[in-house]
C-alpha positions in Angstrom: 108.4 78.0 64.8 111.5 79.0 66.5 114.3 77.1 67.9 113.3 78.2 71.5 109.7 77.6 71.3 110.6 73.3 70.7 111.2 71.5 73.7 113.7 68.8 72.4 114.7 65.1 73.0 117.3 63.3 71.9 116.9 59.6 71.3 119.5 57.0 69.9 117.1 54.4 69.2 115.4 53.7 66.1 111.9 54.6 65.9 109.7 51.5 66.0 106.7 53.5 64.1 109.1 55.7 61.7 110.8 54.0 58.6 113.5 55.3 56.5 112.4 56.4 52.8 114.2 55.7 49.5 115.2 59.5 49.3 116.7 59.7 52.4 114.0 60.9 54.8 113.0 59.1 57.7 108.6 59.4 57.8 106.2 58.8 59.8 102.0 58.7 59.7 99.6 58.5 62.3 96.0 58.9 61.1 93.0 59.2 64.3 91.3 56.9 62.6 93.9 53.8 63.1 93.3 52.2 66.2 97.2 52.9 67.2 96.8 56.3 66.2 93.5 57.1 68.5 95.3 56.0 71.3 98.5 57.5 70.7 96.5 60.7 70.2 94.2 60.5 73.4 97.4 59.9 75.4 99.3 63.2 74.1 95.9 65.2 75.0 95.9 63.4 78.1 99.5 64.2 78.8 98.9 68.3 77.8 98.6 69.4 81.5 102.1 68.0 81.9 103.5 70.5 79.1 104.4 74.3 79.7 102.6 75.0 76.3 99.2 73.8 77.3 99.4 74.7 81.0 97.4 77.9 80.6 93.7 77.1 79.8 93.5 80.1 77.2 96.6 78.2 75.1 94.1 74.9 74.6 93.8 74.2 71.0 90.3 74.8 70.8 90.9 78.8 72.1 93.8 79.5 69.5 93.9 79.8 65.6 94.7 76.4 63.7 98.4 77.7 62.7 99.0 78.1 67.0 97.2 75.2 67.4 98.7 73.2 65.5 102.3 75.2 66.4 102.0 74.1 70.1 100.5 70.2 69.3 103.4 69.8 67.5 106.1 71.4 69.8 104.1 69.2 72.4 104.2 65.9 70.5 108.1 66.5 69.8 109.1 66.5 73.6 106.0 64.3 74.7 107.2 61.0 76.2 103.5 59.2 74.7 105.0 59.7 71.4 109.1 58.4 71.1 109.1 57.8 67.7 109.0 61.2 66.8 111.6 63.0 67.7 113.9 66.6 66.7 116.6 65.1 64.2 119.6 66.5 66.1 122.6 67.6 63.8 126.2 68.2 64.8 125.0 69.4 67.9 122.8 71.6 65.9 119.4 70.9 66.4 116.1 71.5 64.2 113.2 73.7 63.8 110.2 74.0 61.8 108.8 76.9 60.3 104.9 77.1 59.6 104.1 77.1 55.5 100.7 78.1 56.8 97.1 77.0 56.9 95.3 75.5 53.9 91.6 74.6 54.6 90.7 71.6 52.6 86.7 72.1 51.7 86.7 67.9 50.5 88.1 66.6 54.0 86.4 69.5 56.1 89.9 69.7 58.0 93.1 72.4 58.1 96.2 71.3 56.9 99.2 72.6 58.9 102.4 72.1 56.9 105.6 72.5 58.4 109.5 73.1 56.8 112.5 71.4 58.8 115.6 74.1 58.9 118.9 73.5 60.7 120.1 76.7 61.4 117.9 78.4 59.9 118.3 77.1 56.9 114.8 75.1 55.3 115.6 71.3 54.2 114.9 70.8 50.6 111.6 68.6 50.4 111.1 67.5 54.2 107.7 68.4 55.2 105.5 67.8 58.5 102.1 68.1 57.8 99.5 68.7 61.0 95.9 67.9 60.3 93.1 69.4 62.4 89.3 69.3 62.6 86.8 71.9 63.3 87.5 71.8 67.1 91.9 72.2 66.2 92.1 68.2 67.1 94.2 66.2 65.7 93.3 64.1 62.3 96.8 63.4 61.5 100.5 63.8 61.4 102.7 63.3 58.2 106.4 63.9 58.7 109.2 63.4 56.4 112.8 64.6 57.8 116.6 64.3 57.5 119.6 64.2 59.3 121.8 66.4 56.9 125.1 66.3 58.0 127.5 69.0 56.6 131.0 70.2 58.0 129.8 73.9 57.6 126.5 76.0 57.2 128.1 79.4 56.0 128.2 80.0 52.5 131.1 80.9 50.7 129.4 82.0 47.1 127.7 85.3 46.7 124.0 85.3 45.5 125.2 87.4 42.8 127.4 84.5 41.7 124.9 82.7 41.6 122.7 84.1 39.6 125.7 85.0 37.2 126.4 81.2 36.9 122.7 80.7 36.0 122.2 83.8 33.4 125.4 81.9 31.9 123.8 78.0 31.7 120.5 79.7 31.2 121.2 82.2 27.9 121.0 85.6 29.4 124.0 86.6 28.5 125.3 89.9 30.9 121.7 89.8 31.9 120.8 88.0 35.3 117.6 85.9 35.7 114.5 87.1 38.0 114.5 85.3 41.0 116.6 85.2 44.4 118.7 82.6 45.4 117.4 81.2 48.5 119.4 78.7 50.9 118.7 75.2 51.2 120.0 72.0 52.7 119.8 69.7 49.2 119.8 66.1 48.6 121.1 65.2 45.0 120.3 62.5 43.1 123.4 60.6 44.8 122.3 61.1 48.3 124.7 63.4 48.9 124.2 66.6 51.2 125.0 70.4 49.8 124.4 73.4 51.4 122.7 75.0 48.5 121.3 78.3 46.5 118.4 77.3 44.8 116.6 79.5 42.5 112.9 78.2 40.7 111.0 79.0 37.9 114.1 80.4 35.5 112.9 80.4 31.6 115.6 79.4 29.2 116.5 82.2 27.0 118.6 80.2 24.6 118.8 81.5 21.2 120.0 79.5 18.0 119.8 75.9 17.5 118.4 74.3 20.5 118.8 70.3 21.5 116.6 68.0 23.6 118.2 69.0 26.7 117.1 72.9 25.8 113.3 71.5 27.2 111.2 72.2 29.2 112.0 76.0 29.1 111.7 76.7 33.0 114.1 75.3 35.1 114.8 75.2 38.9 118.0 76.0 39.6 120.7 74.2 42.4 123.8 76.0 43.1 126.3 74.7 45.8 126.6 77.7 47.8 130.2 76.6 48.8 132.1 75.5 45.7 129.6 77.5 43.2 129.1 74.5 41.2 126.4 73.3 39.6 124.7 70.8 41.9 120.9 70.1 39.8 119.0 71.3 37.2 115.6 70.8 37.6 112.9 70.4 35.2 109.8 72.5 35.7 108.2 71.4 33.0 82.2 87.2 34.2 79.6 87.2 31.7 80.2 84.4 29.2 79.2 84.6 25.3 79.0 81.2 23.5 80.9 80.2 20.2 80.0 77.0 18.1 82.4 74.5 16.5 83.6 71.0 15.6 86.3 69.7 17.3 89.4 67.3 16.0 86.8 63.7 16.6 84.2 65.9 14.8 82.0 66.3 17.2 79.9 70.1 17.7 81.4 71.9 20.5 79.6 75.0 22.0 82.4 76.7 24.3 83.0 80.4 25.7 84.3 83.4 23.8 84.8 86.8 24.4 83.8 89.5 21.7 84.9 93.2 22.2 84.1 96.0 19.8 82.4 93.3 17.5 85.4 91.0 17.5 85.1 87.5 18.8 87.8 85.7 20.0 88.7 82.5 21.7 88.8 83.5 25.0 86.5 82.5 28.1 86.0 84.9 30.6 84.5 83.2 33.2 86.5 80.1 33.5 90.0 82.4 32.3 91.3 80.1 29.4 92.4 81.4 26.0 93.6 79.5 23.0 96.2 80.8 20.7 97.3 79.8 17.3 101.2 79.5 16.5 100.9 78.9 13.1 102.8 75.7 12.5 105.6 77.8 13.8 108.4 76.7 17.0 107.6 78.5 20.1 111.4 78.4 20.6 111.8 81.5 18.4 109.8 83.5 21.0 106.3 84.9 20.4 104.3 82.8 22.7 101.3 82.5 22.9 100.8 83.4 19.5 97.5 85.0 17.6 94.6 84.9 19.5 92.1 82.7 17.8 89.2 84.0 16.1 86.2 82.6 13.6 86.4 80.1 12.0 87.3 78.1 14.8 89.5 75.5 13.6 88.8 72.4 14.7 92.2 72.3 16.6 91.3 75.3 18.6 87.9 73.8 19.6 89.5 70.8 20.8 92.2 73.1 22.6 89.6 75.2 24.4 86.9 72.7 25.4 89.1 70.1 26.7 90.8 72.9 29.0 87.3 74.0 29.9 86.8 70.0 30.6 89.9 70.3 33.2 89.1 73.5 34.7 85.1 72.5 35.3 86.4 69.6 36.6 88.9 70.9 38.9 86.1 73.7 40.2 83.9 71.3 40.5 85.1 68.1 41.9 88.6 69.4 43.7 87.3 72.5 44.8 90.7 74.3 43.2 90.2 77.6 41.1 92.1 76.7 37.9 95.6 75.1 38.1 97.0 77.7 40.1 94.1 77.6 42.5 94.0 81.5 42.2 91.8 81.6 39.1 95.0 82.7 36.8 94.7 81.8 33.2 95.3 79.2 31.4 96.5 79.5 27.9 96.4 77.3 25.5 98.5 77.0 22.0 97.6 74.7 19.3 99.8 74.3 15.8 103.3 74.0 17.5 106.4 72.5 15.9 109.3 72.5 18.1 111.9 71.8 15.4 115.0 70.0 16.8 112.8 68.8 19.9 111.5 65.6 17.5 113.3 66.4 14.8 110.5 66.6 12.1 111.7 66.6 8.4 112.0 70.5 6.7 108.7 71.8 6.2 106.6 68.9 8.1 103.7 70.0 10.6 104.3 67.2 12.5 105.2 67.4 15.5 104.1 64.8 18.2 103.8 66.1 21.3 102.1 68.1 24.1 103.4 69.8 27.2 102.4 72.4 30.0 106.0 74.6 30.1 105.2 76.4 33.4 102.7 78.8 32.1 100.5 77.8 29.4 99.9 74.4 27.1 101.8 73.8 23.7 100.3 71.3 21.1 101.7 69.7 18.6 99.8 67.4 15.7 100.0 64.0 14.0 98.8 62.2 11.4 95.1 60.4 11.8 94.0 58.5 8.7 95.5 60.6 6.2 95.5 64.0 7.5 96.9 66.1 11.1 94.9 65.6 14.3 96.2 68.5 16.8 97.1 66.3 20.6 94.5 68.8 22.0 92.1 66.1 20.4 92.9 63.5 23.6 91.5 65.0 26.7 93.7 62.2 28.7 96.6 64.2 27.4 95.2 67.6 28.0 94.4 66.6 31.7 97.6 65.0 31.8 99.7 68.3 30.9 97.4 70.6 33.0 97.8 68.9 36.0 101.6 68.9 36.1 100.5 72.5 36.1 98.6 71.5 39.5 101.9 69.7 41.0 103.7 72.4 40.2 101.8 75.1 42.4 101.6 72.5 45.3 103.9 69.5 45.8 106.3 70.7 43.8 107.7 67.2 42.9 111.0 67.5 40.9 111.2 65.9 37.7 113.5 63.5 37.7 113.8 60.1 39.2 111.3 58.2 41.0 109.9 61.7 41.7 109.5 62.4 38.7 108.1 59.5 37.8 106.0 59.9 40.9 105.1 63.4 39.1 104.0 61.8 36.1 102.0 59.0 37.2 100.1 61.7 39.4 99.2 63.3 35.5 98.3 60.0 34.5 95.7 59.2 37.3 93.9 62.5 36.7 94.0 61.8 33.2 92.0 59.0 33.4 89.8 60.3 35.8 89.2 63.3 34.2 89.0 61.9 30.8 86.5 59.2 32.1 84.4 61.9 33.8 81.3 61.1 31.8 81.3 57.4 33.0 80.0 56.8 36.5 80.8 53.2 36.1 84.6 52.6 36.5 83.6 49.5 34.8 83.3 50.8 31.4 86.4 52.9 31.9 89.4 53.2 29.3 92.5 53.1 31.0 95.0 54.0 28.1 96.8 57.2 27.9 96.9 59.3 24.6 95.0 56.4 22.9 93.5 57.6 19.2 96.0 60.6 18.8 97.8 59.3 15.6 97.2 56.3 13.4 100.5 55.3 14.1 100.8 55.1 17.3 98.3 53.1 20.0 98.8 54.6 23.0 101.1 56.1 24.8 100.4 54.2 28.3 98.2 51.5 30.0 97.4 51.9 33.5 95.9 49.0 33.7 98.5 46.8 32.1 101.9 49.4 31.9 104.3 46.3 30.2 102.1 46.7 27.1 103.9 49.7 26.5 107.1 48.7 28.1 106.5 50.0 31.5 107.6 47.9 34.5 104.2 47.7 37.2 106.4 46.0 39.9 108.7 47.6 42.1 111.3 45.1 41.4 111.5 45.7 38.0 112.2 49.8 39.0 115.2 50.7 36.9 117.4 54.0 38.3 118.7 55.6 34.8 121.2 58.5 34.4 119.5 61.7 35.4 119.7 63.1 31.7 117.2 63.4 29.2 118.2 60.9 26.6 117.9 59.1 29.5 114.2 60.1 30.2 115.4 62.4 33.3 116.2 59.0 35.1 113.4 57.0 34.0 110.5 59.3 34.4 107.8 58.2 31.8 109.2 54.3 32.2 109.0 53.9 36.2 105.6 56.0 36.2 103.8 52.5 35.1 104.9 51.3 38.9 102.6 53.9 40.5 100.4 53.7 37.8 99.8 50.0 38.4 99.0 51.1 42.0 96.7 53.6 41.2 94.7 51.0 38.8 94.5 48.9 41.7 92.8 51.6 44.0 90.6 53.1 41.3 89.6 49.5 40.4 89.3 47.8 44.1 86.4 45.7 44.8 84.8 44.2 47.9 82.0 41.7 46.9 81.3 42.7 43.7 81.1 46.1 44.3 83.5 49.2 43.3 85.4 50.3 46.3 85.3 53.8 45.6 83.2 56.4 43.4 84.7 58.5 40.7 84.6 61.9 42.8 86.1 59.4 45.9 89.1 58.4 43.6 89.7 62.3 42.3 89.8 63.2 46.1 92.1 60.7 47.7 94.7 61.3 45.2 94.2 65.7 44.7 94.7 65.8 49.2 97.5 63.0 48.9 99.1 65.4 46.2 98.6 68.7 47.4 98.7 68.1 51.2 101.0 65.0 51.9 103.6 65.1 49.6 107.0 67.1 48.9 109.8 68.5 46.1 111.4 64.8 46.6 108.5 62.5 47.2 109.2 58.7 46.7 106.2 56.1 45.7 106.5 55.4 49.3 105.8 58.7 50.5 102.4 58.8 48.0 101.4 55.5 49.7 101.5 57.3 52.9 100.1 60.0 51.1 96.8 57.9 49.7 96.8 56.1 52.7 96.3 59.3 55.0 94.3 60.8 52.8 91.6 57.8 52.6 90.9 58.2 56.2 90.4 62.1 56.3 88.1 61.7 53.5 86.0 58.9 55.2 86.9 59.1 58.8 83.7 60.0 60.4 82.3 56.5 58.5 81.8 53.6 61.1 85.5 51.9 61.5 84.6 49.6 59.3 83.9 51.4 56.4 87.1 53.3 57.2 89.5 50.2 57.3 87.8 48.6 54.0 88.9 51.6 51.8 92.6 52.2 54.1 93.0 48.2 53.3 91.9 48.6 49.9 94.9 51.2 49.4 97.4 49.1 50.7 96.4 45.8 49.0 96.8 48.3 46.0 100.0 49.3 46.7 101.4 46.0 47.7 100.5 44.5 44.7 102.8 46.7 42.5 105.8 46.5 45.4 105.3 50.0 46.8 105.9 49.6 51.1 
């Protein structure tokens, strides 16, 4: 949307509606199906006559596509008098506008989703979003807007992107080399609340050779340059015809599962659904090879477990979300079992051991630990596999940065559709198990309760929300240890009652959360941003129940929410 297509107001009063978010971002939700926001929405239609963008007939929302639509509804409700707590943040006399992402039609709420970037100057703001939700008839559902007020002494940069990319290829191990990607202007927020104008460049693999350490992983960064002094500002974490194969799995239980065979050969590799597992051997994907040896008969029972419990996601996601694999483009998803990543855990010379899992911005590495007397791959747990995919998820929509309380915000989001994904096969949330990684090694219990996070030494209130250094001894600032906050949240919603009865079925739960993710939330999302989020999405999903029914699942979400601090 260009600058001259916003009408503009300035206001120097403090939006009564709007509130100001932990990451700097002042937000603001109105949903049609709040009693505030039907009338706030009936009196900007009412006021469209009034407005140069509506005064032709033909430009009425119901004659244009949803992207004009919801271009001009927008523009309108910026300079509309009906709504004064949303206004155009206005920058050193410099004032913002928002460029269209584009349309996503989502097939659970029936609705298009709008989204919007702020930019000053042309330049888009790192993780502020607007998000315009519109029926069948380009009507408004809801609004969701997070933006800033970044206030820098110049928006000229002073570094080359050549520099840039030199500076990476140096952090990054690629030597004379430079890394694929192009360094792309933003206005950043670091973890300090502090403004830079910014290069940022995403998805750069590591190509560190030698001895690596912990903070060599996850191998695909995004990359935050300060496009005035060149220094480092963040570095962020990113972490057909089907034939049928036979096996038993890690729990020994018999697994039939998709394979391919070509020229007599049979391999682990499902056409129809795109997933392939790969076998590394016991050896550490840090020396390069990835994805390893294709696997073939006899299946290991580490492969099986591999292959079916991706199938398990990917059914799941296809089935219940709507979404074409993680990438919602039907891309593959690989999978590699028998991992060791050597100096990442530190495993005695020689030991298979290796006890973790993680999706590193293309496919799934296992690792393996000991279950009564022998190795049980982590591909066993279907929690975890569901867990690792779906950071897969966030990172082709939300985008959430991995560190802080958004990345903890990112890994509670893995969490939730681990359990739902893992409980799947039990309609009745009553018989659900809400541990995390549960049953993966004799040694070890679990690796999270949702239901009860200070079992594992997880705060569940926001009090007790710790902000750690942003390194990874450190956890990335506490991702995996504030996660039980939200994750206490999100036990409440999945588990609400009202008179004895579950507030919300299993597909219900999957929903609310997938359109709060994908549709309502951005790179630096807070907890309070996902409770608007939930919040937003519940009434989409239900809004043409009676009111009633509407405000007994909204007030279910917020009683939810309250109860582990989030506001």
């Amino acid at each position: 949307m260009a600058k001259r297509d916003i009408a503009r107001k300035a206001s120097t009063r403090a939006p009564p509606a709007s509130s100001s978010a932990r990451n700097g971002f002042k937000v603001l939700a109105v949903h049609v199906t709040e009693a505030s926001g039907r009338r706030l929405f009936a009196a900007l239609k009412a006021d469209r006559s009034a407005h140069p963008v509506f005064s032709d007939p033909a430009r009425q929302p119901g004659n244009l596509d949803p992207e004009s639509a919801a271009k001009r509804i927008l523009e309108h409700a910026f300079a509309s008098k009906t709504m004064p707590t949303l206004n155009v943040p206005k920058i050193r006399g410099c004032e913002s506008d928002f460029r269209s992402l584009g349309v996503e039609t989502v097939s659970l709420t029936k609705t298009k989703v709008v989204k919007f970037r702020q930019q000053v100057d042309g330049i888009p703001v790192f993780g502020s979003l607007v998000s315009v939700e519109l029926d069948k008839h380009n009507e408004l559902v809801s609004l969701n807007s997070s933006m800033a007020e970044p206030n820098l002494r110049s928006y000229v940069a002073r570094i080359s992107p050549y520099r840039v990319l030199k500076k990476i290829a140096a952090i990054a191990g690629y030597g004379r080399k430079l890394p694929y990607g192009i360094p792309k202007l933003n206005l950043y927020r670091d973890s300090k609340g502090k403004w830079h104008l910014a290069y940022i460049v995403e998805d750069v693999r590591s190509r560190k050779k030698g001895r690596t350490t912990l903070k060599d992983f996850p191998l695909v960064h995004d990359y935050v340059v300060d496009a005035v002094t060149g220094a480092l500002v963040a570095e962020l974490p990113r972490t057909p015809t089907i034939r049928l194969g036979k096996g038993v799995d890690e729990l020994g239980k018999p697994k039939t599962f998709g394979i391919e065979i070509k020229g007599g050969k049979r391999t682990m590799r499902d056409v129809r659904l795109n997933i392939e597992t790969h076998d590394f051997a016991f050896h550490d994907p840090v020396d390069g090879k990835l994805p390893g040896e294709l696997v073939g008969p006899p299946w290991s029972a580490a492969a099986v477990s591999a292959h079916t419990n991706a199938a398990a996601v990917v059914n799941f996601l296809r089935d219940v979300l709507k979404r074409n694999n993680v990438d919602d483009m039907g891309g593959p998803i690989i999978s590699t079992v028998n991992c060791v990543v050597r100096q990442f855990e530190h495993p005695p010379r020689g030991s298979r051991i290796w006890l973790n899992a993680f999706w590193n911005g293309t496919q799934m590495l296992y690792g393996q630990a000991p279950f009564d007397g022998r190795l049980r791959s982590i591909a066993s747990s279907l929690d975890v596999v569901a867990h690792e995919l779906f950071h897969g998820v966030t990172g082709h929509t939300a985008r959430l940065i991995y560190q802080g309380e958004t990345g903890a915000l990112n890994e509670s989001y893995s969490d939730i559709f681990g359990t739902i994904i893992s409980n799947r096969a039990k309609p009745d949330i009553a018989k659900w198990n809400w541990l995390i990684g549960d049953g993966i090694s004799s040694g070890v219990a679990a690796f999270r309760d949702m239901r009860n996070p200070p079992r594992f030494n997880q705060p569940k209130y926001m009090k007790d929300f710790k902000t750690l250094p942003l390194k990874r001894k450190s956890d990335e600032g506490g991702v995996h240890f504030n996660s039980g906050i939200h994750n206490f949240a999100a036990f409440r919603v999945m588990s609400a009652t009202r008179r004895g009865t579950f507030v919300f079925k299993p597909a219900e739960l999957a929903a609310i959360f997938y359109v709060a993710l994908t549709q309502q939330l951005s790179r630096q999302s807070t907890f309070a941003d996902s409770r608007r989020g939930v919040v937003l999405a519940t009434r989409s999903l239900f809004r043409k129940l009676p009111q009633k029914q509407v405000d007994v699942r909204v007030k279910a979400v917020e009683t939810a929410f309250k109860a582990a601090g989030i506001k």
